[in-house]
C-alpha atoms as a printed R data frame, in Angstrom:
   type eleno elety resid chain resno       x       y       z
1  ATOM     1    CA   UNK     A     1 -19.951 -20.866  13.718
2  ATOM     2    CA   UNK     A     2 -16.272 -21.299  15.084
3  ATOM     3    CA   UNK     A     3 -13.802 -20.960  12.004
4  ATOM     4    CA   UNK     A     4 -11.352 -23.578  11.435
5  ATOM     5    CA   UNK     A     5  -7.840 -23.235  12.697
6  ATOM     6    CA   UNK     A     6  -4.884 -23.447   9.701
7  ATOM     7    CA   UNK     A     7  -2.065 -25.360  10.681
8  ATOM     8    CA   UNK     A     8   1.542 -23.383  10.778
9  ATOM     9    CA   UNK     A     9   4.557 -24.630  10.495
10 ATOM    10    CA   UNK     A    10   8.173 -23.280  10.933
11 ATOM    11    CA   UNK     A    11  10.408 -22.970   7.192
12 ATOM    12    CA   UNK     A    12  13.906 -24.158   8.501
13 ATOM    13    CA   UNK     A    13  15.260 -21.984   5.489
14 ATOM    14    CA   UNK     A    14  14.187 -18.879   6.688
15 ATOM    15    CA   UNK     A    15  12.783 -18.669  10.081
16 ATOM    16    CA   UNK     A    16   8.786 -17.784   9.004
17 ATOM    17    CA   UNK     A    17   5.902 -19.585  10.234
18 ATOM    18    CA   UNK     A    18   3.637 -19.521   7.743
19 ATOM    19    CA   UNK     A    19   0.704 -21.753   6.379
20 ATOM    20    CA   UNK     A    20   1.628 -25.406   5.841
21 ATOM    21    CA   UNK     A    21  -0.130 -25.594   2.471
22 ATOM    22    CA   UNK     A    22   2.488 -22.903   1.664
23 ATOM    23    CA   UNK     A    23   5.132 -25.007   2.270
24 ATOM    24    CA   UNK     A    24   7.233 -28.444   0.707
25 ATOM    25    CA   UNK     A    25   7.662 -31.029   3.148
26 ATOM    26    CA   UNK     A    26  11.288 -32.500   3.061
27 ATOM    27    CA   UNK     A    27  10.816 -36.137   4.665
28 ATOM    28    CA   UNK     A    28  13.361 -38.571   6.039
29 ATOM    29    CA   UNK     A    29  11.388 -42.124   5.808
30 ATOM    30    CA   UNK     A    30  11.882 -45.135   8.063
31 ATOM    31    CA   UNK     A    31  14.463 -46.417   5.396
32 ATOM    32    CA   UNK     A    32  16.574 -43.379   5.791
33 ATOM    33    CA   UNK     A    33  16.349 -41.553   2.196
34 ATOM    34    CA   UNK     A    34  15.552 -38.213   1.966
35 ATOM    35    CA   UNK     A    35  13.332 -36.764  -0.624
36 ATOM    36    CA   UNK     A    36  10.736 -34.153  -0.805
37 ATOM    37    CA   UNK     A    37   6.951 -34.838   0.288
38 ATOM    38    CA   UNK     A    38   4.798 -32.973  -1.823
39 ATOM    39    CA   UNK     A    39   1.827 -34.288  -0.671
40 ATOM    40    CA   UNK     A    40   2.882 -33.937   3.236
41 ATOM    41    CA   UNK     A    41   1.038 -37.173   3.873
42 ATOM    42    CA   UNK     A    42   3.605 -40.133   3.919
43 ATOM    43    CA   UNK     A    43   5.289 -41.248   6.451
44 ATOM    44    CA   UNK     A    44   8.202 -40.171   8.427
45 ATOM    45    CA   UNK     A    45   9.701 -37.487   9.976
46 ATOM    46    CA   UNK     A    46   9.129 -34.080   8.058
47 ATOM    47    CA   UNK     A    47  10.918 -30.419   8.301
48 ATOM    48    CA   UNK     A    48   9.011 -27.616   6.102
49 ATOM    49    CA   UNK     A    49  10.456 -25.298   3.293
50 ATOM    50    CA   UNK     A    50   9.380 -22.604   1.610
51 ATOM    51    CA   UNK     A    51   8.950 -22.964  -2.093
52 ATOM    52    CA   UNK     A    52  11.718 -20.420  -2.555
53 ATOM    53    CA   UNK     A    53  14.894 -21.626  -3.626
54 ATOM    54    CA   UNK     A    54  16.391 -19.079  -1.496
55 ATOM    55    CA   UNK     A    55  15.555 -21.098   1.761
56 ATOM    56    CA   UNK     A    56  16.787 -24.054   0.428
57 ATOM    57    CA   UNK     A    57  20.047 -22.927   0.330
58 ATOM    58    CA   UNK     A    58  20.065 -20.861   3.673
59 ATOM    59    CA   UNK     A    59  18.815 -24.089   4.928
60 ATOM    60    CA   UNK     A    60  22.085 -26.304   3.244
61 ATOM    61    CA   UNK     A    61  24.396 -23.812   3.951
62 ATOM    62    CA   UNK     A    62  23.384 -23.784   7.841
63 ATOM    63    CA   UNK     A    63  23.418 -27.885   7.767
64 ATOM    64    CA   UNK     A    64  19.946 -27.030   9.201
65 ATOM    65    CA   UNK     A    65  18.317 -30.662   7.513
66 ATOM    66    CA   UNK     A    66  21.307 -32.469   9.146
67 ATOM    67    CA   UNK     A    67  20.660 -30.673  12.333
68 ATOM    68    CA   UNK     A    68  16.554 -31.614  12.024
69 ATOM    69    CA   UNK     A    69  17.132 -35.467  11.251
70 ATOM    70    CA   UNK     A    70  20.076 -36.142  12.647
71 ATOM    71    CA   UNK     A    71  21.645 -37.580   9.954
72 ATOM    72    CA   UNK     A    72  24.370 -36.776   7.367
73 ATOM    73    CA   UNK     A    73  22.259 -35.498   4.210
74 ATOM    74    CA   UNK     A    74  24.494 -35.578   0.582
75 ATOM    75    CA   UNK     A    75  25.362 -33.315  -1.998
76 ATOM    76    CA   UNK     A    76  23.033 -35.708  -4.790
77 ATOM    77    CA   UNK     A    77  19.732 -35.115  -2.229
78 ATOM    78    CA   UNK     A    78  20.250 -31.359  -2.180
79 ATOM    79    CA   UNK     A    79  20.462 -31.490  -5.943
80 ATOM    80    CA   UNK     A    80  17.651 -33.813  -6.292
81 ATOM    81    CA   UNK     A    81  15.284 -31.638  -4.130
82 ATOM    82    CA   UNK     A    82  16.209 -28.328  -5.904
83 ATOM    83    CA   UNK     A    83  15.492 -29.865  -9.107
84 ATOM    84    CA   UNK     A    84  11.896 -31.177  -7.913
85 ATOM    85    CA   UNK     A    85  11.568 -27.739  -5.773
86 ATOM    86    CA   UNK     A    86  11.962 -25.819  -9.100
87 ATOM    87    CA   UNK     A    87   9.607 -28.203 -11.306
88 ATOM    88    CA   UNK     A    88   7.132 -27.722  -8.178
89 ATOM    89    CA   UNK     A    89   7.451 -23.517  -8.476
90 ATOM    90    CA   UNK     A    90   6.638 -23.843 -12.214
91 ATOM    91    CA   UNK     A    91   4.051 -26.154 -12.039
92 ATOM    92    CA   UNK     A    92   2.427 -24.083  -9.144
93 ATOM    93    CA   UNK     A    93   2.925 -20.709 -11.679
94 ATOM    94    CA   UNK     A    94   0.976 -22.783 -14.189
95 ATOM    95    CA   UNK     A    95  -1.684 -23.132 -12.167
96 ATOM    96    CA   UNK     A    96  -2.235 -19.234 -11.397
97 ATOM    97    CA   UNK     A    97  -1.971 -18.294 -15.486
């Protein structure tokens, strides 16, 4: 029996493919706003993080979200999506205890 293929996708943070059940989605909807996806299923277009707050801020300090949508992304979103990135780690940690 053939084994199923797992979908990779590229973290802009810090270069790895990896698993995309490993990463958070950050979406940029039809409307414009940014916010994270942690389901990965609405719509939009989508750029993949690690769960590390590291890559998060590799990937604001490179502008590498602006460069991916094409679009000016504010100070409040990155603040909004390392808050929710952080509740997402220790909800995750929960999980494994």
């Amino acid at each position: 029996m053939k084994s199923k293929k797992t979908p990779m996708r590229l973290c802009i943070g810090c270069g790895e493919m990896r698993p995309k059940r490993e990463l958070v989605r950050v979406l940029k909807a039809p409307d414009d706003t940014i916010s994270l996806d942690i389901t990965g299923k609405k719509s939009g277009r989508g750029a993949y993080l690690c769960k590390n707050p590291a890559c998060l801020a590799t990937a604001r300090k490179g502008h590498r979200l602006e460069r991916s949508f094409g679009c000016r992304v504010s100070d409040a979103v990155y603040e909004e999506m390392e808050h929710a990135l952080q509740t997402e780690v220790m909800e995750s940690a929960d999980h494994l205890s």
